[in-house]
DODRENSE-64845 format. One line per field, with one value per residue (C-alpha): x, y, z; residue in three letters; residue number from 1. Coordinates in Angstrom, 1 decimal, padded with zeros to 4 digits. Example, Ala and Ser with C-alpha at 12.3 -4.5 7.8 and 13.67 -1.06 7.14 Angstrom:
residues 2
xx 012.3,013.7
yy -004.5,-001.1
zz 007.8,007.1
aa ALA,SER
i 1,2
END
This chain:
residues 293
xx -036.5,-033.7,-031.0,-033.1,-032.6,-035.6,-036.2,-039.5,-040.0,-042.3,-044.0,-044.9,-047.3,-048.8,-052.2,-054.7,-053.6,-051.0,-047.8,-046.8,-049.2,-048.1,-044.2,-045.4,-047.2,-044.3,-041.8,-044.2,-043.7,-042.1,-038.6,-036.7,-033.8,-031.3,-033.9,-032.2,-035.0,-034.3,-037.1,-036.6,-039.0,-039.2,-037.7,-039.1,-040.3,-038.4,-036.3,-038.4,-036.9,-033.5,-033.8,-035.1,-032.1,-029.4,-031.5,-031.8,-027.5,-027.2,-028.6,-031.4,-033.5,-037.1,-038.3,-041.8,-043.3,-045.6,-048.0,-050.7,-049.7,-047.9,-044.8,-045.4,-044.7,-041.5,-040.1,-041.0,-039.5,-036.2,-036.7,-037.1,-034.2,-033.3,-032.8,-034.8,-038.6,-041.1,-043.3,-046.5,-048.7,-050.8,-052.3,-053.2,-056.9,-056.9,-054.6,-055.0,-051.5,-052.3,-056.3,-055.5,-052.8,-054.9,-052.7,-054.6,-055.1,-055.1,-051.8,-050.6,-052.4,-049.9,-047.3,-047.6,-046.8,-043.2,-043.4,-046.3,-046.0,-045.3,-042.7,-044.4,-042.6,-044.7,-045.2,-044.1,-045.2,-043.5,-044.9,-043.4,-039.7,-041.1,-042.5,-045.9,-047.3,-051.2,-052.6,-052.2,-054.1,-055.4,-058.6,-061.6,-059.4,-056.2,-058.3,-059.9,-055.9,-055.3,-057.9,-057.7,-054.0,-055.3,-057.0,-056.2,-058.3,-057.6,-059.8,-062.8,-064.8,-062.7,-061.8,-065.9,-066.5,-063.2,-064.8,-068.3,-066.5,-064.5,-067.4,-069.4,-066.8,-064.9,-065.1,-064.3,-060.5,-059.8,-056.7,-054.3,-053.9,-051.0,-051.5,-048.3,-048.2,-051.9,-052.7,-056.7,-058.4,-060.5,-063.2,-062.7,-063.9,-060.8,-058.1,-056.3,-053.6,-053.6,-050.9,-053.1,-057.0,-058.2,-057.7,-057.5,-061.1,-062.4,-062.9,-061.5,-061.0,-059.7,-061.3,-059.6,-056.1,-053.2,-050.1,-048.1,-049.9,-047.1,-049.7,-051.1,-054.6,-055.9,-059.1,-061.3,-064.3,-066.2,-068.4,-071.6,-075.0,-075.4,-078.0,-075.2,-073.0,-075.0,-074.4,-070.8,-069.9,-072.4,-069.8,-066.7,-067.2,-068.7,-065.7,-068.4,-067.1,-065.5,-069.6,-070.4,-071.3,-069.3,-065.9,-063.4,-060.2,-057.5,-054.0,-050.8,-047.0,-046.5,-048.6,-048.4,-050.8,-051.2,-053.5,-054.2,-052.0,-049.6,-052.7,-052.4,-052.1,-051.6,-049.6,-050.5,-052.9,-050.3,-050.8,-048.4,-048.7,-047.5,-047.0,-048.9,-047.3,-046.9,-045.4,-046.9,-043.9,-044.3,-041.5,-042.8,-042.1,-039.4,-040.5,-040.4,-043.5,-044.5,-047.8,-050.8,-049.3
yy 062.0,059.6,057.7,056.8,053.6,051.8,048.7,046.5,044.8,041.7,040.0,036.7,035.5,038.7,040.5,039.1,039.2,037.3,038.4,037.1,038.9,042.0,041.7,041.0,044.3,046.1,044.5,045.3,049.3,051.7,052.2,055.7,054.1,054.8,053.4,050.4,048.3,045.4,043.1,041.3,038.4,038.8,035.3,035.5,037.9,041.0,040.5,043.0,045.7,044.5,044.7,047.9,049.0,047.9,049.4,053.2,052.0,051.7,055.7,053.5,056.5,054.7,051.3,050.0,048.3,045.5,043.5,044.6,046.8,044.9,044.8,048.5,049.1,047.3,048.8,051.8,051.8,051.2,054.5,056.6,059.7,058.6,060.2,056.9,057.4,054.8,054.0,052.1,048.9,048.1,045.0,044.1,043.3,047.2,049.3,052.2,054.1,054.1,054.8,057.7,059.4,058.7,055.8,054.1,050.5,049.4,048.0,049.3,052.9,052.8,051.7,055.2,057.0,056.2,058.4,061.2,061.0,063.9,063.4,064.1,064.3,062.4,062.3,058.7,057.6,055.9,053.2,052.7,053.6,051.1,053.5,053.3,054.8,054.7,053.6,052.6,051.9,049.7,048.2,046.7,047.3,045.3,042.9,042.4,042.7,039.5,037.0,038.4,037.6,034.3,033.3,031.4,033.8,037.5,039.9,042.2,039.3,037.8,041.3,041.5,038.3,039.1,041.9,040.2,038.0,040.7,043.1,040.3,039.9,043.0,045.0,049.0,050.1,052.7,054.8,057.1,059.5,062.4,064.4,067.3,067.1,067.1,064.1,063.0,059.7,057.8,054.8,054.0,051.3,051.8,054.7,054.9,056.9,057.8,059.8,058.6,058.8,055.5,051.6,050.4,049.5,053.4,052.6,056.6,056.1,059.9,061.7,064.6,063.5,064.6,063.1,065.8,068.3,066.9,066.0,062.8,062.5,060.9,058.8,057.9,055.8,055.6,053.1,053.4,051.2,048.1,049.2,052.2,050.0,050.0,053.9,053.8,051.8,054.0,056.9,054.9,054.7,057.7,059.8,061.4,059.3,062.5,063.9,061.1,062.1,058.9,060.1,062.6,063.3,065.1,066.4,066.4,065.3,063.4,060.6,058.5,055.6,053.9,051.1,048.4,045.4,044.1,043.2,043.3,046.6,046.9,049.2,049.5,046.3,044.5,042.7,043.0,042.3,045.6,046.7,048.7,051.9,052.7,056.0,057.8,060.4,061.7,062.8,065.3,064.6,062.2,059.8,060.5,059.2,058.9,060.3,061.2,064.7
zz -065.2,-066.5,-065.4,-062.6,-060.6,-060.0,-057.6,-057.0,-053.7,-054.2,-051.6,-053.2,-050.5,-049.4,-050.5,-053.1,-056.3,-058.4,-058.1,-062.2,-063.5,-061.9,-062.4,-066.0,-065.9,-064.8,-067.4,-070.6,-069.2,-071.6,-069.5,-069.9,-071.8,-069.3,-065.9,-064.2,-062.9,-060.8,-059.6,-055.8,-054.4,-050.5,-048.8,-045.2,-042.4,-042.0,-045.8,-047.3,-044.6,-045.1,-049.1,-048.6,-046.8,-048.8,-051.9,-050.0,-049.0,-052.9,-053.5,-055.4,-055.8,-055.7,-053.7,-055.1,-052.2,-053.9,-051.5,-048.8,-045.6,-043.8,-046.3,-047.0,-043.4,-043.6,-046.7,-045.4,-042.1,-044.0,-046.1,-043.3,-043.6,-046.6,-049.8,-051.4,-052.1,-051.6,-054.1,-053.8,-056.0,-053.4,-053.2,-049.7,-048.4,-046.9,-048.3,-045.9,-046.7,-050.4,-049.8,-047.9,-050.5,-053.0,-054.7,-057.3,-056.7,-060.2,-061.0,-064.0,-063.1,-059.9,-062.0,-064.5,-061.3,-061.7,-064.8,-063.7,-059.7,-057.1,-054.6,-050.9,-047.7,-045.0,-041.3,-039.7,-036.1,-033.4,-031.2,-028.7,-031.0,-033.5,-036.6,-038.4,-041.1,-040.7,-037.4,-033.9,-030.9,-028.3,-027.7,-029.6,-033.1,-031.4,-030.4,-034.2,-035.3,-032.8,-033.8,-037.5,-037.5,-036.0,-038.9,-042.4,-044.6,-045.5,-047.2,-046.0,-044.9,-042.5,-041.1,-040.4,-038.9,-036.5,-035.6,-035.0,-032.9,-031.0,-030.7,-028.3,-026.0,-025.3,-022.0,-022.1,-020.1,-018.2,-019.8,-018.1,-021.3,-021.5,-024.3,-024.4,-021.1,-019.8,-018.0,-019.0,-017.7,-020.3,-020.1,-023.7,-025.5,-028.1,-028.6,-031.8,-032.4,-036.0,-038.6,-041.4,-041.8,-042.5,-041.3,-044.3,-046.5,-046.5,-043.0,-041.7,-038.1,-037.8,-040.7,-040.0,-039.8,-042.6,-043.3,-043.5,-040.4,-038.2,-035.6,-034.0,-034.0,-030.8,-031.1,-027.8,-028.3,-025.3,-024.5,-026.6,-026.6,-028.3,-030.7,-031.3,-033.3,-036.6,-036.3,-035.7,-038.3,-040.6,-039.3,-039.8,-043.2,-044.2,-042.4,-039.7,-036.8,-035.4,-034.8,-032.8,-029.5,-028.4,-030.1,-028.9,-031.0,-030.0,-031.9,-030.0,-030.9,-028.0,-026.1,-023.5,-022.5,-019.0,-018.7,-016.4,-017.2,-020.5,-023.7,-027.0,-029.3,-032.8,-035.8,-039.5,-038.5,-036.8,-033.7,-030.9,-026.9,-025.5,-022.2,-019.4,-020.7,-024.5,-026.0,-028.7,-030.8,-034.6,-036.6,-038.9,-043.0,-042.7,-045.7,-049.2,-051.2,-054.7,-054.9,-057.6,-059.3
aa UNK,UNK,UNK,UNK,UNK,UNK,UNK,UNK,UNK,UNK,UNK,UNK,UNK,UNK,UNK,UNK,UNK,UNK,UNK,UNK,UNK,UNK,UNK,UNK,UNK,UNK,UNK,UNK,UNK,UNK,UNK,UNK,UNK,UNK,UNK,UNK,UNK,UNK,UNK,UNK,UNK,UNK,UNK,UNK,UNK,UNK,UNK,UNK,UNK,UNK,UNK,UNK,UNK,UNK,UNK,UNK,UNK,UNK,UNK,UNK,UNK,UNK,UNK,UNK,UNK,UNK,UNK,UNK,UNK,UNK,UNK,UNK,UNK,UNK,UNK,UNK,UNK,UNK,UNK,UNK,UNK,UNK,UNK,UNK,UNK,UNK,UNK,UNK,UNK,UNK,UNK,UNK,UNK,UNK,UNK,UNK,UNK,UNK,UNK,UNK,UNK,UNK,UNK,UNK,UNK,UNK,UNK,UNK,UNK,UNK,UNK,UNK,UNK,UNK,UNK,UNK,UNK,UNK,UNK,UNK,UNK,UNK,UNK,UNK,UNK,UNK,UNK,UNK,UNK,UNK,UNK,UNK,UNK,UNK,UNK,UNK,UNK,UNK,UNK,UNK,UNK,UNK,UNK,UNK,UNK,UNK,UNK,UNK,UNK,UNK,UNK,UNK,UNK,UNK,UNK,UNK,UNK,UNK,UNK,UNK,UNK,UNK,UNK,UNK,UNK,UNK,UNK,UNK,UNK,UNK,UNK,UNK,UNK,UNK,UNK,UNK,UNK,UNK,UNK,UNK,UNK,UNK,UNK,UNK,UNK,UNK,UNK,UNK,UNK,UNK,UNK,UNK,UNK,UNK,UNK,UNK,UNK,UNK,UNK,UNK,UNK,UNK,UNK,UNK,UNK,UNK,UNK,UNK,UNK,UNK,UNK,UNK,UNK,UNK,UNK,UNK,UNK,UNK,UNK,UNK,UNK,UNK,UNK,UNK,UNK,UNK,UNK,UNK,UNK,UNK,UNK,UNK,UNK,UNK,UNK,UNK,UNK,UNK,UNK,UNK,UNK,UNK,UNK,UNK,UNK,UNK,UNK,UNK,UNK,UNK,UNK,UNK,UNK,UNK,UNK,UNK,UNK,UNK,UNK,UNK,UNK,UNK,UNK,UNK,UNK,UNK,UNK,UNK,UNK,UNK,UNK,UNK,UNK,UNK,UNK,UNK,UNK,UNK,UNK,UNK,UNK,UNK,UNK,UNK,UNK,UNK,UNK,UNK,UNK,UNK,UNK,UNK,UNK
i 1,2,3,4,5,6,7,8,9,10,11,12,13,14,15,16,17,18,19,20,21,22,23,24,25,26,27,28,29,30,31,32,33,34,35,36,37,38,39,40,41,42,43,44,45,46,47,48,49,50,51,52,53,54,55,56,57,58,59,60,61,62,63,64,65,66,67,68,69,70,71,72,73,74,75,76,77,78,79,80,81,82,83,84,85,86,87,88,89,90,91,92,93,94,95,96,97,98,99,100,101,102,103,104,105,106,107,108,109,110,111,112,113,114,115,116,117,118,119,120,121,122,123,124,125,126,127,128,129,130,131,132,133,134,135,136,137,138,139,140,141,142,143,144,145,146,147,148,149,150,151,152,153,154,155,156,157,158,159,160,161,162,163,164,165,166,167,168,169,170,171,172,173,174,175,176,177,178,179,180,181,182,183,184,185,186,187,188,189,190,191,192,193,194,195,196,197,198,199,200,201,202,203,204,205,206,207,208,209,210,211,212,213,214,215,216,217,218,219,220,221,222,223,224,225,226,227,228,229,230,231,232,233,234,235,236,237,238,239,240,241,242,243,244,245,246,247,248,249,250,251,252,253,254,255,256,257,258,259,260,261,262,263,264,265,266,267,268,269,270,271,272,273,274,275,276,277,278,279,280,281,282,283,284,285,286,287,288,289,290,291,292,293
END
């Protein structure tokens, strides 16, 4: 493909790696001769969105989302309808989006998919109107979003101790669940409602969800024995959660959750107070991605 124009979103503060050494990377590529590249450093919160947007406004016809999941999400979000694909160098502590599609997470091996990638169309999810890629829910994994967000350090580490922490302290809900139409009552320990597979990690919260199946998968942990845990995160990881006796999942395009009171909830590993009622929609392959051919 020529005459292509190319631009790279960089995040200087997000993820793990060093951002030079990448950018570096990126200008030592062989360029088609007639590629405009153009290289952007994110200011603030929300500038990676509005880059985005004036790049898909531009008919840029691929956005390279550098830094961890959180600035994926907001590039993304700006690509949605758009004729511009989203392109991914993942470098965040999790890297669920690009786990799940198979997106290699060596630099310069993410980079080559400029020149040997597929173009995908991809399911996006709403949450309550506000789109995410990967995951959503309430809960246990909210809570570990709240006091991970809470903390200076990032990486899988501090993602377990949050969850340690959590884990000791967290009491089970009682949901008002409508699934396309059919009311359900859960005592759930933590619901997720997931478009891709995985958190982020290999952790596969929905092992069976797809991308592109234009379905929500709906995940219901119910409360499960102490000495239960060990096993469940054995699952987690080894994409069997779904045979836990513990573990229900459902598919649907719609969802609505009732619960209690206003708590916290999370997107893409995002925390966020929400209220007693939160809507679940899916709008089926309305993001172009650049993807392993």
């Amino acid at each position: 493909m020529s005459n292509r124009k190319i631009a790279f979103i960089v995040n200087p503060v997000s993820g793990t790696q060093n951002k030079k050494k990448i950018v570096k990377k990126i200008k030592n590529i062989s360029w088609h001769n007639n590629d405009e590249i153009e290289i952007y450093y994110t200011k603030c919160a929300g500038d990676a969105f509005e880059s985005a947007k004036k790049y898909a406004e531009k008919n840029f016809d691929i956005v390279v989302a550098v830094g961890g999941d959180g600035t994926v999400n907001e590039i993304a979000r700006a690509l949605i309808h758009t004729n511009t694909v989203l392109s991914l160098i993942p470098v965040g502590s999790g890297n669920g989006l690009a786990r799940d599609l198979h997106i290699p997470l060596k630099t310069s091996d993410a980079v080559n998919l400029l020149h040997e990638g597929k173009i995908v169309n991809i399911d996006v999810c709403y949450f309550n109107n506000r789109p995410y890629l990967c995951t959503a829910g309430v809960g246990y994994d909210a809570a570990v979003s709240r006091v991970f967000a809470q903390s200076s350090k990032r990486g899988f580490l501090s993602y377990f101790i949050a969850s340690l922490k959590v884990y000791l302290k967290i009491k089970p809900v009682v949901y008002q669940l409508t699934m396309d139409g059919i009311g359900t009552t859960h005592e759930a320990f933590d619901i997720t409602f997931a478009n891709a597979g995985q958190f982020g990690n290999n952790a596969y919260i929905a092992p069976l969800a797809d991308l592109r199946d234009k379905l929500i998968d709906v995940v219901v942990i119910r409360p499960f024995p102490w000495y239960k845990s060990l096993d469940i995160g054995i699952r987690l990881f080894r994409k069997t959660l779904h045979k836990s006796k513990y573990v229900k999942i459902y598919k649907c395009e719609h969802a609505v959750l009732e619960r209690p009171e206003d708590d916290c909830a999370h997107f893409d590993g995002e925390f966020i107070t929400a209220g007693k009622r939160i809507e679940i929609n899916i709008k089926p392959a309305s993001l172009k991605i650049l993807t392993k051919g």
